[in-house]
DOBADREN-852272 format. One record per residue (C-alpha): residue in one letter; y, x, z negated. Coordinates in steps of 0.25 Angstrom, whole numbers, plus 2048, in hexadecimal, padded with zeros to 3 digits. Layout:
// residues N
AYXZ/...
This chain:
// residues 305
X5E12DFBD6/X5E92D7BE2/X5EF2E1BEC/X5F32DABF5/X5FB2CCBF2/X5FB2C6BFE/X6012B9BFA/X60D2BEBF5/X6142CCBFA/X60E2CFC07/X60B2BFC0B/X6122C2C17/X60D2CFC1B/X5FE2C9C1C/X6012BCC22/X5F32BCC2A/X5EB2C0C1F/X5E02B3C1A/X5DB2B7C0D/X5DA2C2C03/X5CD2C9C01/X5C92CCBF4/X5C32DABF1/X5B52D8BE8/X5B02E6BEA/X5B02F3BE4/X5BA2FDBE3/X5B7304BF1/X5B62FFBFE/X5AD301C08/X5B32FFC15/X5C2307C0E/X5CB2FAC15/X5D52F4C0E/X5D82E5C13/X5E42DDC11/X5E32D3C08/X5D72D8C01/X5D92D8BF1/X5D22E1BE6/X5CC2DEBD8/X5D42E7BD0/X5DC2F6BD1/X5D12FEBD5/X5CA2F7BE0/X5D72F8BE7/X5DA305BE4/X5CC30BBE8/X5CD302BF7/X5DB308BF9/X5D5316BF6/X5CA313C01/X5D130EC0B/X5DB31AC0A/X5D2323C0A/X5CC31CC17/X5D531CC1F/X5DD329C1C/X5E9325C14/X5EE325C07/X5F631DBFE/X60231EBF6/X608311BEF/X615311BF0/X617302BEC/X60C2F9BE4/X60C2EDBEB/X6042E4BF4/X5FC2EFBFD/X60A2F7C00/X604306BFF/X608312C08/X5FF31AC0E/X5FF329C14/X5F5333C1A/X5EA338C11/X5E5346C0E/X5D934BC16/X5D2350C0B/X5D2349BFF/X5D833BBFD/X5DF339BF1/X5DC32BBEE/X5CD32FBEF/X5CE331BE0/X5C0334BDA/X5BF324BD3/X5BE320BE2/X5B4329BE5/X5AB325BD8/X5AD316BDD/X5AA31CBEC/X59C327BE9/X59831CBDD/X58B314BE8/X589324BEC/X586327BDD/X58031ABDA/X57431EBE4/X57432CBE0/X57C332BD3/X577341BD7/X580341BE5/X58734DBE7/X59634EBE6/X595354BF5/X58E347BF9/X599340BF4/X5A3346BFC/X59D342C08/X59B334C03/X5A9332C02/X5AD33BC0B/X5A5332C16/X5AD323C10/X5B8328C0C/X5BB333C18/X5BE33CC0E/X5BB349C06/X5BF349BFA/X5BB356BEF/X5B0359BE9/X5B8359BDA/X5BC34ABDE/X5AD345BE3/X5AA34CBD7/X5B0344BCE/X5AE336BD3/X5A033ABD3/X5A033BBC4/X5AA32FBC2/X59F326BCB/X59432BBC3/X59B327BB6/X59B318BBC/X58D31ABBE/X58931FBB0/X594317BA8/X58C30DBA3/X57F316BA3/X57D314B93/X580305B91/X574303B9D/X56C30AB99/X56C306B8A/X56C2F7B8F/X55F2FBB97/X558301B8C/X55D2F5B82/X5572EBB8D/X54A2F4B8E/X5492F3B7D/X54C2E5B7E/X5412E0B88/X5372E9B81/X5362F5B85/X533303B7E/X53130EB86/X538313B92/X53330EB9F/X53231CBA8/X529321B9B/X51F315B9D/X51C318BAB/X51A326BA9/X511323B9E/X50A318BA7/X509321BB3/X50132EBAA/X4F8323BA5/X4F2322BB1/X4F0330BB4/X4EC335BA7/X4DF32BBA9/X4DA338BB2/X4DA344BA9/X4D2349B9F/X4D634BB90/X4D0352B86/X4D3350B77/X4D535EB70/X4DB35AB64/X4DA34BB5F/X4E234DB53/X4EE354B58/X4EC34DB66/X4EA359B6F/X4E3356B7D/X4E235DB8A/X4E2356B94/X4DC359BA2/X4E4355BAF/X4DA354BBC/X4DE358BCA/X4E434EBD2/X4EA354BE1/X4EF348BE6/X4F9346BDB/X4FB358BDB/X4F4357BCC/X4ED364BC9/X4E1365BBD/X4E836ABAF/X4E5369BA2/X4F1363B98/X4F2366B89/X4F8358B82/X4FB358B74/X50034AB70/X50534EB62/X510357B67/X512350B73/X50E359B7C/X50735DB8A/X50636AB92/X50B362B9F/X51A362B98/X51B353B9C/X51934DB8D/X521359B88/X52D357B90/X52D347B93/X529343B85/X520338B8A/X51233BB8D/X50C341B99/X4FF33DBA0/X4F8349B97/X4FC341B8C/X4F9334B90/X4E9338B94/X4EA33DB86/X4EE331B80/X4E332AB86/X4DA330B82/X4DD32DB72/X4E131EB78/X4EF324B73/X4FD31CB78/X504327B81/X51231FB7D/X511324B6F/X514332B76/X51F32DB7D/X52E333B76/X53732AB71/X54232DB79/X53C324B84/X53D318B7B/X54730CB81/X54D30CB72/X54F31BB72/X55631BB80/X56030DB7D/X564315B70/X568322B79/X56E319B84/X57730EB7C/X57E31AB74/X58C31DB7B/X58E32AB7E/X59D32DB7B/X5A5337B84/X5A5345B82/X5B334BB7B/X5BA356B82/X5B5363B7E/X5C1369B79/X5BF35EB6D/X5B1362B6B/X5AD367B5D/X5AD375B5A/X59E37CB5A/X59C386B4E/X594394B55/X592398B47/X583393B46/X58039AB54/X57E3A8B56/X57D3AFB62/X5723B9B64/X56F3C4B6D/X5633C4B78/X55A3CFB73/X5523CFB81/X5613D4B87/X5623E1B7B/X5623EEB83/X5583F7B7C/X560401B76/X55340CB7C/X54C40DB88/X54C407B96/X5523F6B95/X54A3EBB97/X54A3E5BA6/X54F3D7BA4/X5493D5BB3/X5413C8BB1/X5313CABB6/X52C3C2BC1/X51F3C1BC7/X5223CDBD1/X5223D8BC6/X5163E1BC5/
């Protein structure tokens, strides 16, 4: 968009001007000047400079005739500008987010507050947060699907993270000491020696490969085997990736990823959910007895006697 035509309506009134400059940036500026003669790609670069160069420099604007660069401008608020919508402060807090998408609201705040030389509410900060994390998670489902495609195309089957874990407990389970209880239904115990510089104390593990199991919790809660596991595994010359869940399979996570999810409906439109098939039941622990003294509901510690 050309705001200002030089060439035609105000030819006279910038007789010393050389050239025209062309704007090729963003929608916000960093220095907040507006020079004459500069032009702007579309609507909304000019839009979010004028914004900034308001806000700068203490004014605001009210147009009161669309044409050329013709705007009158008055005072502003101390508090809170008003043309410091919450889209300008997406565009504005976006690079902050960017390096760090956990960055408090209040942080925020004194970000703009010190380019912009303004405070403005938490419930406005608030929302351009959510609005610049909406850019930055738009398009999260179609990278990731193309990702895992590439991933599945140049060969590929199991996730990357998983690999290395796997790569790093083979080299420490060459150290500890398996036993073989149970060949058949694969039960091992497996002993862990001391090792100070790494904080490692000497334990004893129980693994059972056929329900996928380990006393440390690791295999149980990961679902991809633990250094107990992998000792075991070497000792029948078993593949530990057998043992790995399907779940970390590149095919299982492009088929999660390339489905889109559509948005949620508004809750008034929500199907009705039938409390027939539930029945609320009374907590017999809380029934007073109907003789004799109540029961203490105090909960024991390790100072009672």
């Amino acid at each position: 968009m050309h705001n200002v035509d030089l060439f035609q309506d105000d030819a006279l009134e910038f007789l010393d001007l050389p050239h025209r400059r062309c704007d090729r940036t963003s929608s916000s500026l960093d220095s907040g000047e507006i020079e004459v003669g500069r032009e702007f790609s579309n609507k909304d670069s000019f839009l979010a400079a004028l914004k900034q160069h308001n806000i700068m420099n203490g004014v605001n604007y009210n147009v009161v005739k669309f044409k050329s660069d013709k705007f009158e401008a008055k005072c502003a608020v101390q508090d809170d500008h008003p043309k410091m919508d919450s889209d300008m402060l997406a565009s504005l807090i976006l690079p902050t987010l960017k390096a760090d998408p956990k960055t408090s609201v209040t942080v925020l705040i004194a970000n703009i507050c010190s380019q912009l030389k303004y405070t403005s509410s938490y419930r406005k900060v608030w929302i351009a947060k959510q609005k610049a994390l909406e850019k930055m998670h738009a398009a999260l489902f179609s990278k990731r699907a193309a990702s895992y495609k590439g991933q599945m195309q140049g060969g590929h089957v199991w996730y990357a993270k998983v690999l290395r874990e796997i790569n790093k407990a083979k080299a420490r389970a060459n150290t500890m000491h398996i036993v073989c209880h149970d060949r058949d239904n694969l039960w091992f115990r497996v002993t862990e020696f001391d090792r100070p510089n790494q904080g490692i104390i000497a334990r004893q593990y129980r693994a059972h490969l056929r329900n996928k199991t380990c006393d440390c919790g690791v295999f149980d809660a990961l679902r991809y085997p633990c250094t107990h596991v992998i000792a075991a595994c070497q000792n029948l010359r078993l593949d530990p990736i057998t043992y790995v869940d399907q779940v970390y399979k590149i095919e299982y996570m492009y088929n999660m990823w390339r489905h889109v999810f559509p948005p949620i409906t508004d809750e008034r439109k929500w199907p009705p959910v039938l409390l027939s098939p539930f029945k609320l039941l009374p907590d017999r622990e809380l029934h007073r007895k109907p003789k004799g003294r109540p029961c203490s509901t105090r909960i024991c510690n390790n100072m009672d006697t």
